[in-house]
Each structure stands twice: as C-alpha cells, then as structure tokens.
C-alpha positions in Angstrom: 12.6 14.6 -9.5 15.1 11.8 -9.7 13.8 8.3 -11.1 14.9 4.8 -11.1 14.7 3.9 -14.3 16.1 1.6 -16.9 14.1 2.7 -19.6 10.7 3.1 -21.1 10.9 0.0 -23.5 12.9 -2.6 -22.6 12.9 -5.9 -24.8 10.5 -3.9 -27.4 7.5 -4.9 -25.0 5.3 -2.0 -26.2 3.3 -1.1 -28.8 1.8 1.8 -29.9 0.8 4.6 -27.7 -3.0 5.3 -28.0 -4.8 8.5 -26.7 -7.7 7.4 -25.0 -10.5 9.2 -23.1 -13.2 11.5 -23.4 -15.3 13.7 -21.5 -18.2 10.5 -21.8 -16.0 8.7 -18.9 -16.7 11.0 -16.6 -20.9 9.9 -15.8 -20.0 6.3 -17.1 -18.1 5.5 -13.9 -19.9 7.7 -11.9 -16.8 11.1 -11.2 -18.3 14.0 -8.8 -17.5 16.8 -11.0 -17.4 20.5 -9.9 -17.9 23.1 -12.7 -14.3 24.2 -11.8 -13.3 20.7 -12.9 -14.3 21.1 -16.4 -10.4 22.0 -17.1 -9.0 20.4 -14.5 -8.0 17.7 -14.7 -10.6 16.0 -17.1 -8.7 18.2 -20.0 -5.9 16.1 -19.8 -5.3 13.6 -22.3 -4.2 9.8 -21.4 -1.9 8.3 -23.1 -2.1 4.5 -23.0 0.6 2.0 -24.3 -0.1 -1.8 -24.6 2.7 -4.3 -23.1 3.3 -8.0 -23.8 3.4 -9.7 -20.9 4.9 -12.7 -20.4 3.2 -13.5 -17.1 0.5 -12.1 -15.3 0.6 -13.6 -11.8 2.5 -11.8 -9.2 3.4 -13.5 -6.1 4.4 -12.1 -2.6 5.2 -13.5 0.9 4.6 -10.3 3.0 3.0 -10.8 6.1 0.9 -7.7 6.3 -1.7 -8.4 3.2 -4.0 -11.1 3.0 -3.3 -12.8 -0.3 -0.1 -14.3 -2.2 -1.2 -13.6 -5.5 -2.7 -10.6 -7.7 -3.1 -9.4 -10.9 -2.8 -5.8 -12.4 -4.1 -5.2 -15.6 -3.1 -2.2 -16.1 0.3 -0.1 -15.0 -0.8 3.5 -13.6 -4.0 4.6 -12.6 -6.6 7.8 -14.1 -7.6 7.5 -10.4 -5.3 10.1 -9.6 -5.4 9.7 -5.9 -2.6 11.4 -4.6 -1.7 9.2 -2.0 -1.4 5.8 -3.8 1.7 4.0 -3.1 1.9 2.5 -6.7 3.3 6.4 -7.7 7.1 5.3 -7.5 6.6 1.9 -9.5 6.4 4.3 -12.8 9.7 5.3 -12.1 11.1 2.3 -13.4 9.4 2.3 -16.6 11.3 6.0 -17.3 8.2 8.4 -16.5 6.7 10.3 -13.4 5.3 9.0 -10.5 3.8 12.4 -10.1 1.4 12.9 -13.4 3.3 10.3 -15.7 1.3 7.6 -13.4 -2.2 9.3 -13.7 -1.8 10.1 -18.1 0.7 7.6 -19.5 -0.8 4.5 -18.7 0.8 0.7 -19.9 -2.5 -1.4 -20.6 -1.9 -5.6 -20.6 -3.9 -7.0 -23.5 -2.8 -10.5 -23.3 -3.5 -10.5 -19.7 -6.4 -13.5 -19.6 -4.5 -15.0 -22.1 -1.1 -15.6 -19.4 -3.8 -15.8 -17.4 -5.2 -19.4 -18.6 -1.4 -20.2 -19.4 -0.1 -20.3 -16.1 -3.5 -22.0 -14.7 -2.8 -25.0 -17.1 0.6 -25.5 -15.5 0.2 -28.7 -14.2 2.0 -27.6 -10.8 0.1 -24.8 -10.3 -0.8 -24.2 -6.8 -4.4 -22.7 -6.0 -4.5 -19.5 -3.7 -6.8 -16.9 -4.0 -6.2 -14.1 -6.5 -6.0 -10.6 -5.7 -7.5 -8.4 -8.5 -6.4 -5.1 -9.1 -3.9 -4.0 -5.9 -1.4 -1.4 -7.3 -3.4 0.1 -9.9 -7.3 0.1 -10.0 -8.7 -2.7 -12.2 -11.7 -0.7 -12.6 -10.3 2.8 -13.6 -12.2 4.5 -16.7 -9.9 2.9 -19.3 -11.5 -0.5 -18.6 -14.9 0.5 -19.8 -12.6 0.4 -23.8 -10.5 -2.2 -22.8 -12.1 -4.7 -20.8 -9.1 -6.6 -20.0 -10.3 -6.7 -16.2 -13.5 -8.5 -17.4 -11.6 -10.8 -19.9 -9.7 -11.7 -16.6 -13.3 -12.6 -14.7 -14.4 -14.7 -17.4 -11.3 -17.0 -16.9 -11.9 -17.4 -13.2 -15.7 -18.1 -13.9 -14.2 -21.0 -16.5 -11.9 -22.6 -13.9 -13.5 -21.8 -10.6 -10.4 -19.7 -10.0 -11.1 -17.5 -5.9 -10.7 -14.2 -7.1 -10.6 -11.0 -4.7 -11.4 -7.1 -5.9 -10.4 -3.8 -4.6 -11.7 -0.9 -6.4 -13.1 2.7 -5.5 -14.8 2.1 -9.1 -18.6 2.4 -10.2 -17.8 0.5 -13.1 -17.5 -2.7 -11.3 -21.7 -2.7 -11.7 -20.9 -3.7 -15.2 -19.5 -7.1 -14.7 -22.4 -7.7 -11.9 -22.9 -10.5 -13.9 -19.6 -12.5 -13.9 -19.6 -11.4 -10.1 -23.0 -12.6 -8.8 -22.1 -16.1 -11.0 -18.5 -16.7 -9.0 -19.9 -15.5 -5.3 -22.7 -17.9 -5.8 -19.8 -20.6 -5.6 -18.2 -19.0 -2.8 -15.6 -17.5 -5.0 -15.4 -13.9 -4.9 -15.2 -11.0 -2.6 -15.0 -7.2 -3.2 -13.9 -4.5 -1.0 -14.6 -0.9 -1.6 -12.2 2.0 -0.9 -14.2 4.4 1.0 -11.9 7.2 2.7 -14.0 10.0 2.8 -18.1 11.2 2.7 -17.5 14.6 1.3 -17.0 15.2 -2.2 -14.9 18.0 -1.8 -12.1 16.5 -0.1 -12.9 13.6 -2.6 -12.5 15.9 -5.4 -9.2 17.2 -4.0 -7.4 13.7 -2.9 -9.0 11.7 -5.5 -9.9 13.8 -8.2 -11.1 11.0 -11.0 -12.6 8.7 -8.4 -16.0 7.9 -8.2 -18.1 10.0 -6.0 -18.6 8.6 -2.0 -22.4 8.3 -2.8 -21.7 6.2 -5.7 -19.7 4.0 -4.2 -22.2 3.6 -1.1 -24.3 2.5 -3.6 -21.7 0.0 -5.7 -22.0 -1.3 -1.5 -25.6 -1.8 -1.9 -26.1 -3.4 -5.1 -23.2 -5.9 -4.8 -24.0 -6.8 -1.2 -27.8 -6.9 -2.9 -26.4 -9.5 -5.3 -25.2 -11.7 -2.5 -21.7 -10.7 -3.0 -19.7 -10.7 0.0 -18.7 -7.1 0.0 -16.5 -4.9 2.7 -14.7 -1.8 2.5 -11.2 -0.6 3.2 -10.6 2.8 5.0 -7.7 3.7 3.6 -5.8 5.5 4.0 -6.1 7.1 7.0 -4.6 10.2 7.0 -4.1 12.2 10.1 -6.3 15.6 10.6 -7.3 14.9 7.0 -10.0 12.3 7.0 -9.4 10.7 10.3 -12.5 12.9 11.5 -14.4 11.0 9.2 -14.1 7.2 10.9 -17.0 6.6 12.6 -19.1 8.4 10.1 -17.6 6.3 6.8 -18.7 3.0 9.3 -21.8 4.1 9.8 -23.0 4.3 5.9 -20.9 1.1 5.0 -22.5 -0.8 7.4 -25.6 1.2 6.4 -25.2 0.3 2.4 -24.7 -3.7 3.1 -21.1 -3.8 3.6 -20.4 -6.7 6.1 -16.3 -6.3 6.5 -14.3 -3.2 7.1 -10.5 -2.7 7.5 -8.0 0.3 7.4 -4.7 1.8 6.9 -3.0 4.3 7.3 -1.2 6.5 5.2 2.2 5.4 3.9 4.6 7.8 1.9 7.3 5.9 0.1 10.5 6.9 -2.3 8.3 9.2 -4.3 5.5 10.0 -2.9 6.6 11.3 0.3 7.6 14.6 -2.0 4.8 14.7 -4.0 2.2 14.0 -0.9 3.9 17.2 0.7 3.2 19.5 -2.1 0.0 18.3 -2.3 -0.4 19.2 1.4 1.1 22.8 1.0 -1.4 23.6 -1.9 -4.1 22.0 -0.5 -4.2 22.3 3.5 -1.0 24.9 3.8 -2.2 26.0 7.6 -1.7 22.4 8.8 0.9 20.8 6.3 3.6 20.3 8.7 1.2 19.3 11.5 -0.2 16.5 9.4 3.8 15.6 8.9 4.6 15.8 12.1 1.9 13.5 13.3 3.0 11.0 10.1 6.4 11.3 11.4 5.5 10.3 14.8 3.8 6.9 13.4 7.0 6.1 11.7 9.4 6.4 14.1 10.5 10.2 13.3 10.7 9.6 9.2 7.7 9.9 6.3 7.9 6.3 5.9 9.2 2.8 7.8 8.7 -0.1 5.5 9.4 -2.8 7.9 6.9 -5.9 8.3 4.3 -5.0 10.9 4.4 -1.0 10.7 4.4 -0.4 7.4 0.2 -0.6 7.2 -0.9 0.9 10.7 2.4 3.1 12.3 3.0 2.7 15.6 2.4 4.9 18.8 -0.1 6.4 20.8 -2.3 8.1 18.0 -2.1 4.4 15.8 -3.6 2.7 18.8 -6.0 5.5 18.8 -7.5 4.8 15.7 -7.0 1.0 15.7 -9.2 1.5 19.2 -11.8 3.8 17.4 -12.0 1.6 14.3 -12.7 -1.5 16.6 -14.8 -0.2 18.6 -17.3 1.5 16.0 -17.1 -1.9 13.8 -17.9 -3.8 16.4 -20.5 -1.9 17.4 -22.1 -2.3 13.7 -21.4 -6.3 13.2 -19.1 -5.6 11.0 -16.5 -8.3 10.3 -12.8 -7.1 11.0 -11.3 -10.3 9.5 -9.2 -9.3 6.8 -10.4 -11.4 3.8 -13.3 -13.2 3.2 -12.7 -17.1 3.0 -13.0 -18.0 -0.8 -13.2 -21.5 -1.7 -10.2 -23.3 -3.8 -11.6 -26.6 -3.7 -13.9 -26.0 -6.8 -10.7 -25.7 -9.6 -11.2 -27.2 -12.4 -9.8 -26.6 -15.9 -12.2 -26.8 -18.7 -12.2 -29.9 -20.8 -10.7 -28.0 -24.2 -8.1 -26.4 -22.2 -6.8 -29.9 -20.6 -7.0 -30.9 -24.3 -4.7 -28.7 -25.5 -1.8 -30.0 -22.6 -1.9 -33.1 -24.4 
C-alpha cells in the first residue's frame, strides 16, 4: 500500500514508544466482546508514542461541519472502525492507515498546556471547540492518559464552548467537568450510534463500545442536563441503512434531543481497505454496496467537493435524507446541526492574565 509520508519523526517531536493496554480496558469502556474475540483483536498490543506539540488548535473553513476549531488529542484511534476517514492521515507520519492507525498510536501530553497558551493570546478569537473529530478523544488509552480530561479542565477555567463526539463509555468519567460547563450553556455531546446489533458492531467497530452502552452514555448525560444528540454515521448502504428508523427510535428513547447523519465516505486509503473489509465480511453483496457508493459519488468511491462530500447525491441520498427527516421529526428531535454554546462567558483566570504581564 503506497503512503505519503515524510517520515515518522520529523523535528525529533517524539518520545519514547510505550506499550499500553491490557485486557482491564475492555469492561472499563464498556467493549461487547464475543468469546471468539478473546484473540482477536484485543491480543494486539498498542504501541503509543508521545509528540510535542507546538499548537493544539486546528482551524478549518469548510462549509459542511459545524465548527472552525477542534482539538485531537490523540493521532490514531483503538476504535478500530473500519470506516473512519482519519485512516489516510497516518500515512503521513510513515505507518498504515490500515492497522498502523488502530496499534501505533501518537499521544499529545502537552495538549492543555498549548491549550491555555494559545487562549492567553491576546487576539484570540472565541468560537466553539470541537473535541475529538478525527480520532476519538475518548478511546481506551484516555482512561492512562487523561489528556482529554486535562483538556476539559481548561475550558471549565476559562468558560471556553467546547463540543464532543465520541462512541465512548468512558465519557461517564468526566460527568463531572461536563454537567459543570452545560450548566453554563457550554457544552454539547453527540454520540456515534450507527448500528443496534452488536454483531455488526463487533465486525465494523470492533473496540467500540457496545450500542446498549452507549444508549445508556445518552441517558445519563441527557439525565445530567447535558445537551446530548447523536450522529448516524456513517450510513452505509445495505449495511446499516436498514437500521435508520430503529437507531431514532432508542436515541430519542434514551434522551437524545438532536440527531444528524452521514453517509459513508471512502478517501485515498480507505477506499482499499473499506473494500477488503467488504469482501471478508459481506462477499455476496460487496460490489452491490460499491456500486450503490459509486452511484452517490458521481460514478467514483469518493467526491470530496463542498456539499457532497457528507450526504452523496442522487436518488437513494434523497432517500435517506427523506427517511431521516421524516422519522426525526416525527420524534422531536432537533435536526440543527450543533447546539448553540455560549462564547460570551470567556474569561481567563486571574493567575493566567498575570503571567502576560
């Protein structure tokens, strides 16, 4: 498989490579595990590197996601899912998107620390912050780490509007830091939810937490008085499509008051490694899921233009954008795509406006 990369350490960023988890993970952040899976894939060792970064933020002007900035704390995901589109960014660091991306992971230790940095910069600009997009900020290695929590306690200290996306049981952990920032009209959490059964879970997302446990990450958060949606996504065509009405019903049923989607999108990488997946997986109807992907994207596996890239286009897009709607609707559930956050409550503590001076 080619790659596009420049090499693994560039600038002597990284440190030393730590191996890091154990079979304790698993129940912590609630997995579904099938005897069968006792080898596979839990055997497999991560490796984790740390990185130095010099900043944290990253900034974006697309049109097609609701925020301009986000944070990832870590590079890589034990997630596993096979259709993240994050695969091809390991490339550049010199390793696979394929099982590189799931083992060898590049963790950000001086994350919160950037993190303050950049909001003492007396220009800074306040937007919402996206937490977590590429790679899950509440994959197992966080429960060690905890950089993704180091990350909440700085928001909580300046009043920061922070957003979450995880499909993550261990986001219960930092119900704390999360009740304390919605009370202020701060923070909002969506839930990846693309599936009920735990087979298909197992098999697409085979380190995730189970669909029952995150139907019941909806409930307590939404319990808490933390505005909390889910994300369908994505939706992949004679795969989990069946599934849309049914995934509505227990979101809506759990608390979850906003629900989006999209569908499945197969760049650089991924395309190849979604299609062996397919042919090991679901060989009988491989290349009629293809074809129907190929018919959303104007006859390729993938159009990245402004406006497609999230939903396709053609008949069977509208079909599910009309299905979606209608069965949200139907629930009162809130198809705006992000939850107004307040930016009007910054502040920067007293000993960090010292320290400008």
């Amino acid at each position: 498989m080619k790659t596009r990369a420049t090499g693994l350490n560039p600038h002597n960023r990284f440190q030393t490579i730590v191996t890091d988890r154990g079979a304790d993970d698993v129940h912590d952040d609630g997995w579904h595990r099938a005897p069968e899976d006792e080898l596979n894939p839990d055997s497999l060792a991560t490796e984790v590197v740390n990185e130095s970064v010099k900043s944290i933020i990253s900034r974006n002007s697309s049109p097609d996601v609701p925020f301009d900035q986000s944070i990832n704390p870590y590079r890589g995901c034990e997630h596993a899912c096979i259709y993240c589109f994050a695969r091809p960014t390991h490339a550049y660091w010199d390793m696979s998107p394929g099982l590189d991306f799931e083992t060898r992971l590049i963790a950000k230790p001086n994350a919160a620390q950037k993190l303050r940095e950049e909001l003492d910069k007396p220009g800074y600009t306040v937007s919402p912050i996206a937490l977590g997009v590429n790679t899950d900020a509440y994959q197992p290695l966080e429960r060690k780490r905890g950089i993704t929590r180091e990350l909440l306690k700085v928001m909580l200290d300046y009043r920061h509007p922070v957003s979450i996306l995880t499909k993550g049981g261990l986001i219960l952990r930092d119900l704390d830091l999360l009740t304390e920032l919605a009370a202020q009209g701060l923070c909002s959490v969506r839930i990846s939810l693309t599936t009920l059964s735990n087979d298909l879970k197992r098999q697409m997302e085979p380190r995730t937490a189970a669909p029952a446990t995150r139907l019941k990450v909806i409930e307590q958060l939404a319990g808490a008085g933390i505005s909390t949606g889910i994300i369908l996504g994505p939706v992949i065509p004679f795969i989990n499509d069946h599934e849309l009405e049914a995934i509505l019903d227990a979101a809506a049923a759990a608390g979850a008051a906003r629900a989006s989607w999209i569908m499945l999108r197969l760049p650089l990488e991924l395309d190849t490694l979604f299609q062996d997946w397919l042919q090991r997986h679901f060989p009988q109807r491989a290349e009629h899921v293809m074809n129907r992907i190929r018919d959303l994207r104007g006859g390729k596996s993938y159009d990245s233009g402004f406006g497609r890239r999230m939903t396709g286009t053609g008949p069977y897009a509208d079909l599910i954008r009309q299905r979606f709607t209608k069965k949200a609707s139907r629930l009162g559930l809130n198809l705006h795509e992000a939850e107004p956050l307040r930016c009007d409550l910054f502040r920067r503590p007293a000993g960090e406006q010292m320290g400008l001076w």
